[in-house]
N, C-alpha and C positions, 0 to 999 in steps of 0.2 A: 773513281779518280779520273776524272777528263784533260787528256791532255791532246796535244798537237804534235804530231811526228813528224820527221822531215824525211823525205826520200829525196835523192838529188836535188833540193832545195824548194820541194813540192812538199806542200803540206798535204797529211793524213790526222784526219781526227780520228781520237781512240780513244776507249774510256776501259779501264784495267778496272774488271770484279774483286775486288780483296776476297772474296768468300769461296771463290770457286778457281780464285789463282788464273782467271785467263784474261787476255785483253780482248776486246771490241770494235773490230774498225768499223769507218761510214766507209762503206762500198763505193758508193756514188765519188770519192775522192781517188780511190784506188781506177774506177774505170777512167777516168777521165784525167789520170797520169798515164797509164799505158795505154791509150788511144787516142790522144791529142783531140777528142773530139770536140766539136765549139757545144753539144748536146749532149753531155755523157748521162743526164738521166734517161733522155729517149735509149739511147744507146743500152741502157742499163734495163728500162722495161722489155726490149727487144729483146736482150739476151734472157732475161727469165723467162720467157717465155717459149725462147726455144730450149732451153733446159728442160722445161717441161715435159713441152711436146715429144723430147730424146729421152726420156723417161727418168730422168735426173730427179725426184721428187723429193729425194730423199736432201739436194741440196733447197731447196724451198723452203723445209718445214726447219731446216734449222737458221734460215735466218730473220733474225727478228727486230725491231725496232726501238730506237731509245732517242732521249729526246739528246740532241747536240746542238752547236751554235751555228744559225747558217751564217751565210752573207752579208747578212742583212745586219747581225748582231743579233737575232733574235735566236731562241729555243724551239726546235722543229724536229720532229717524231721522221729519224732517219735510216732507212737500210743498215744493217751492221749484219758483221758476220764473225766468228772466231777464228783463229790462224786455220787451223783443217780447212774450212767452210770456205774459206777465202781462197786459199791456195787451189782448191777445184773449180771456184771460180777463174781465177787467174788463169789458170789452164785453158780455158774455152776461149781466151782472149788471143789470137793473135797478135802478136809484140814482139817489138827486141826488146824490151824493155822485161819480159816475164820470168827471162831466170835471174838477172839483177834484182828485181823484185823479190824472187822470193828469196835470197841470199838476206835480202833486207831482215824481210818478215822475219826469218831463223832469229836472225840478230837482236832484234827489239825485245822479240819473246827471254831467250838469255838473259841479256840483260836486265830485266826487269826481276827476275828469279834473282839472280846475283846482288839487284839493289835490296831484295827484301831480306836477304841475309845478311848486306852490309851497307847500312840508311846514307851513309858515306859517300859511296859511290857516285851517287845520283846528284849530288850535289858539285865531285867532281866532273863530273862528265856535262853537267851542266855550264861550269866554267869551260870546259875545253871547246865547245859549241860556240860559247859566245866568242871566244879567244881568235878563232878559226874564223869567224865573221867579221874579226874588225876591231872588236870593243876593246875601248882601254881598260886595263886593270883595271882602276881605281871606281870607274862607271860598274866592273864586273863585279865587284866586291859591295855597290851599294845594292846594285839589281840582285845577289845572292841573299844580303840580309833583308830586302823587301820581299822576296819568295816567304823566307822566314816568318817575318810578321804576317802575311798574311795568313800561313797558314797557323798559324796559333791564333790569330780573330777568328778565323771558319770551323775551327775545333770549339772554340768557345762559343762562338753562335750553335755548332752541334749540338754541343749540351745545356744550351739555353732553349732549344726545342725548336732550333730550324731548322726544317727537314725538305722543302722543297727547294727545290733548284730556282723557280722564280722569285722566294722569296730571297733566296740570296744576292741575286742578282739585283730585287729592290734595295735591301741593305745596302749594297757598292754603290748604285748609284745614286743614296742616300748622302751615303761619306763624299762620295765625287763633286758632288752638286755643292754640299757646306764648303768643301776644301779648295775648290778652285773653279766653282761657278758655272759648269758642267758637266754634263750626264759621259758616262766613259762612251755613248755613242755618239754624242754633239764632239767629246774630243777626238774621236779617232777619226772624223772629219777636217779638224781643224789640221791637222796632221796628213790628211790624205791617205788617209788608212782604211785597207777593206777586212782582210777576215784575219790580219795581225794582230800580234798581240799588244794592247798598248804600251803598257811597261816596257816593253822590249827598246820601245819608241821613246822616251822618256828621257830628259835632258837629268842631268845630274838634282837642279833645285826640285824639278817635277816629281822626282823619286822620294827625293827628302820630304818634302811637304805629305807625300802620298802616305808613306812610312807612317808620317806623323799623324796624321787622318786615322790609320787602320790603328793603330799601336795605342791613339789615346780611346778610340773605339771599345779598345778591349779592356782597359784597364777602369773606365765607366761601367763597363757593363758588367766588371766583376765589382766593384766597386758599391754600385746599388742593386745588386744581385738581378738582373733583368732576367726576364721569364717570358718565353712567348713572344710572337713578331714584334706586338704593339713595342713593349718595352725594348725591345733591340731596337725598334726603328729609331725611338726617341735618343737610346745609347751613340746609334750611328749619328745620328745629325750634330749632338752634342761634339762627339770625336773629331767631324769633319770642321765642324765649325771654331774648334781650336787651329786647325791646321788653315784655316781659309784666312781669323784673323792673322796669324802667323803674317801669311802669304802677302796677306794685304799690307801690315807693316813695312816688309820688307821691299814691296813693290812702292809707299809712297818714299823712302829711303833713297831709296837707289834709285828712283825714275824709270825703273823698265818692268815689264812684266814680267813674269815666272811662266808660265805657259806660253806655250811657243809652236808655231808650224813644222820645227827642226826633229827630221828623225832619221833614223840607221836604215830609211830604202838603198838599196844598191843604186848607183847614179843611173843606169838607164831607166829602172823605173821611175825616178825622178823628171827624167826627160822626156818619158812617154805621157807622164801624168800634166806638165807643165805644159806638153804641146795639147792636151786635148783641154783641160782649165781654158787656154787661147783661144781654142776653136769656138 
């Protein structure tokens, strides 16, 4: 389960093993919060290496590699470590930032135990997050029931036989492409978006139509029992292209589009992106 952690409103990718109960951070995000460095990968080979050399070996062989989403939007084979592994890393790091850190780390780990005793939770503290950043209820409540659906299409593609991570990512932007005529990375452009989430970003119609996109996806795919990419991808396009006529209806209707440049950046990010768009 890959998700996106915030630390003082610094994103941490992390991906939580069900099987062994522990989470996963990308390093490379954790050095490059507590060291402000414009380089935190150099930064980050530098310090293995003198870990090394101080005969730290032992944290080496426990950290290992899994694919997460860079920058870019793409899937890339990234540094990870587990809370222990990290925390001795964090250590080596000069920071004010390293005992707030790890007070963090405690707290996620917790947490995530707590969610899996009570599935509940996670859904609250999900709204409290958004609440805390701005969002209006009623935007809260649609982005809570989009969580939803997708994740009952990604259980259903589970047990339709999708098991890599790239083919999932073709499915979405299968749906993307029928439903509103772009790839989720042509739109997190349009939007001015870098390694955010797009939904996050999402106008109340954008959600809806999205909703409608993944939700008729599933209901196809259980429908003519798909098996296997081929058949899902067909399922996916079908799904999406319900939601894109939709879309398009309502766009010749009403004279305006449903997709839109409008998103929940904090205003100076808006202003720092809008001066250099000028430059």
């Amino acid at each position: 389960m890959s998700k996106i952690k915030l630390f003082e409103s610094k994103q941490v990718r992390a991906l939580w093993d069900d099987n062994i109960k522990k989470w996963f951070f990308a390093i490379i995000d954790v050095v490059e919060i507590l060291t402000g460095s414009e380089r935190p990968r150099k930064y980050w080979n530098d310090l293995k290496m003198k870990l090394n050399q101080e005969g730290y070996i032992e944290v080496s062989e426990k950290i290992g590699q899994l694919k997460m989403k860079a920058k870019d939007g793409k899937m890339r084979n990234t540094d990870v470590a587990d809370t222990e592994t990290l925390l001795r890393i964090v250590q080596s790091i000069p920071s004010p930032k390293a005992e707030p850190f790890k007070r963090w780390l405690a707290r996620v780990g917790y947490e995530r135990l707590e969610e899996i005793e009570d599935p509940e939770l996670a859904s609250k503290r999900a709204r409290e997050i958004y609440k805390a950043k701005g969002y209006p209820d009623d935007w809260i409540e649609k982005r809570m029931r989009s969580i939803a659906i997708r994740e009952e299409l990604t259980d259903e593609w589970s047990q339709r036989g999708i098991k890599e991570q790239r083919e999932y990512a073709i499915l979405t932007a299968e749906i993307s492409k029928a439903a509103f005529g772009l790839t989720p990375s042509e739109y997190k452009k349009v939007k001015n978006l870098k390694r955010e989430n797009l939904r996050d970003h999402m106008t109340d119609l954008e959600l809806i139509f999205s909703m409608l996109g993944e939700a008729s996806t599933t209901k196809i795919a259980r429908a003519k029992d798909a098996r296997g990419f081929e058949e899902n991808e067909e399922a996916a396009v079908m799904g999406g292209t319900i939601a894109g006529n939709a879309r398009k209806a309502l766009e010749r209707e009403s004279g305006e589009k449903v997709v839109t440049s409008e998103n929940y950046l904090p205003e100076k990010k808006k202003k720092q992106l809008k001066s250099k768009n000028e430059k």
